[in-house]
C-alpha positions, 0 to 999 in steps of 0.5 A, spaced: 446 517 500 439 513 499 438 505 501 432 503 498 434 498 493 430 502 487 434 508 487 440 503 490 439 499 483 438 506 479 444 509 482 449 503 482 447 501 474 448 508 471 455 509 475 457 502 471 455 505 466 459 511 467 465 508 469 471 506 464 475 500 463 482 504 465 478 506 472 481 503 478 479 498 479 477 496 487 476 491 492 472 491 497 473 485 503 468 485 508 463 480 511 457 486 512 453 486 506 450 492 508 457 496 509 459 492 502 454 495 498 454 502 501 461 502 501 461 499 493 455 503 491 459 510 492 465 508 490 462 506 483 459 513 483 466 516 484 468 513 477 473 507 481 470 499 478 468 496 483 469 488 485 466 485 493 468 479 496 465 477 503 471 474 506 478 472 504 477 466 501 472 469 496 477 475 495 482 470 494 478 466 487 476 473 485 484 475 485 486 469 481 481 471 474 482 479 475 487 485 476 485 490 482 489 496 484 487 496 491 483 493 496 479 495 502 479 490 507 476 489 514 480 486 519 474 483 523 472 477 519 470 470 520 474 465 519 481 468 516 482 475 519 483 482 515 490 482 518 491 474 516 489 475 509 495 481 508 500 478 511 498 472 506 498 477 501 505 479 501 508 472 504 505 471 497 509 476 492 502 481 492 506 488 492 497 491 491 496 497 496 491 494 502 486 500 506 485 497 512 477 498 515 477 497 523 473 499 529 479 498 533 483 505 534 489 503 538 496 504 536 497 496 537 493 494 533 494 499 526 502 496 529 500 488 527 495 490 521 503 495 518 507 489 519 502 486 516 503 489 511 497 494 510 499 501 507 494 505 511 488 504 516 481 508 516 477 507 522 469 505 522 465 509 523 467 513 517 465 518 512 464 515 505 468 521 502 474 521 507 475 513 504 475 517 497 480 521 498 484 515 502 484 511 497 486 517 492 492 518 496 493 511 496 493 510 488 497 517 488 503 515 491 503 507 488 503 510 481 510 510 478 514 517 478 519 518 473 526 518 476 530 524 475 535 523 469 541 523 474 539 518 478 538 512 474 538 505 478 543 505 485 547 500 487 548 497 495 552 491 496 549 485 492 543 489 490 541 494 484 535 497 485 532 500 478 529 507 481 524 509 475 521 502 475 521 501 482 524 495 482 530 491 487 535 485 485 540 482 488 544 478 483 540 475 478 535 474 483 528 479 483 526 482 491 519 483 492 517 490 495 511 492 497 508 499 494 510 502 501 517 500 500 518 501 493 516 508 494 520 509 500 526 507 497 525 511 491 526 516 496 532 514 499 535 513 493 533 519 490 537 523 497 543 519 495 547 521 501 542 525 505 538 523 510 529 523 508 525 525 514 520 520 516 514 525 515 517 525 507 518 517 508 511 517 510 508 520 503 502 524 506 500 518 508 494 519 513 495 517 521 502 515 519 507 517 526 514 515 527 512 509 530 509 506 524 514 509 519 519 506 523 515 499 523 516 500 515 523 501 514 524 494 519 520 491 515 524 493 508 530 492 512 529 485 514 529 484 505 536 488 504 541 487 510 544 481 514 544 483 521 538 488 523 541 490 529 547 493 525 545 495 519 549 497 513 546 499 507 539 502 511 541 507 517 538 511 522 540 518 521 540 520 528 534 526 529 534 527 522 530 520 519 534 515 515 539 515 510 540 509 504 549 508 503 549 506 496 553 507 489 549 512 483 550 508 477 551 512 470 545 507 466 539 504 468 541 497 470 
């Protein structure tokens, strides 16, 4: 990948030229402007549109007047971190997947950036391919998947859960989930009685572990039970993963 500006400029304009208007549709927060411009300039030459902010309150203006399907987000910012930002996100109702970019690799801090919210992590350095094919599993496990007919919507105490649309009321009241836990509890729904694994729950999801599936599972159980301590509808399947108790229902709710 070339970093003169003329081959830079003749590579990135032909790329938009390429790419259609029902592309993904990316956004790109890092204050490097160098790691902007490789990172963006690649991605549009593998079809994705392509949108960069340099901090979170720039990314926050270019949400309010565009649609993304993803964000790469760095975690070292000035001002609001990476980390900040996407537990704001998701305190806000955003459910859009988010890739973490960070050079630290401990378990402690992909732990902070999950309960953030963030769906996976990519540590820097990294090669421009492997950021290609994370955020194409990404895209890949957000995309909606038919339910099978048998299995319509499910119901678990004050909550009915729409499994073809992926999405979670309790009474009248519509839940927020986050692509992850949408996805997951798609799974569980669709298992019925029998527990899911957590590598099935992690969706081939890349570095993903016990540990960090089970962040996931507190974090949708903090929306959908009372006592997390005790859990009713959410359960531990003891060596086996976790199993969702709910009631199938006949129609689509």
């Amino acid at each position: 990948m070339s970093d003169s500006p003329q081959t830079a400029r003749r590579e990135t304009g032909a790329a938009r030229a390429a790419v259609g208007d029902d592309a993904p549709h990316l956004l790109i927060v890092d204050d490097d402007r160098r790691i902007r411009d490789l990172t963006s300039r690649y991605l549009l030459c593998q079809g994705f549109r392509v949108t960069t902010a340099a901090n979170a309150a720039e990314a926050r203006r270019r949400m309010e007047g565009l649609t993304f399907d993803l964000i790469v987000l760095d975690v070292m910012m000035p001002g609001e971190s990476g980390v900040d930002f996407a537990r704001s996100l998701r305190k806000d109702g955003h459910s859009i997947p988010i890739l973490m970019l960070t050079a630290r690799a401990e378990t402690a801090n992909r732990v902070e950036g999950l309960e953030a919210g963030v769906d996976d992590y990519l540590t820097k350095p990294f090669e421009p391919r492997e950021l290609e094919l994370r955020i194409a599993s990404i895209l890949r496990r957000a995309a909606p998947a038919p339910a099978p007919a048998a299995v319509q919507g499910v119901k678990f105490g004050p909550f009915v859960f729409a499994v073809e649309r992926g999405e979670l009321r309790h009474g009248a009241e519509n839940v927020r989930l986050t692509e992850r836990e949408r996805i997951m509890l798609q799974l569980l729904a669709r298992a019925g009685a029998s527990p899911v694994s957590r590598e099935e729950l992690a969706g081939g999801a890349q570095g993903a572990n016990e540990r960090t599936i089970d962040v996931q599972i507190n974090r949708l159980r903090r929306k959908i039970e009372k006592d997390l301590a005790n859990p009713l509808y959410l359960q531990t399947a003891r060596g086996a993963g976790y199993r969702l108790v709910c009631e199938l229902m006949a129609e689509s709710p």
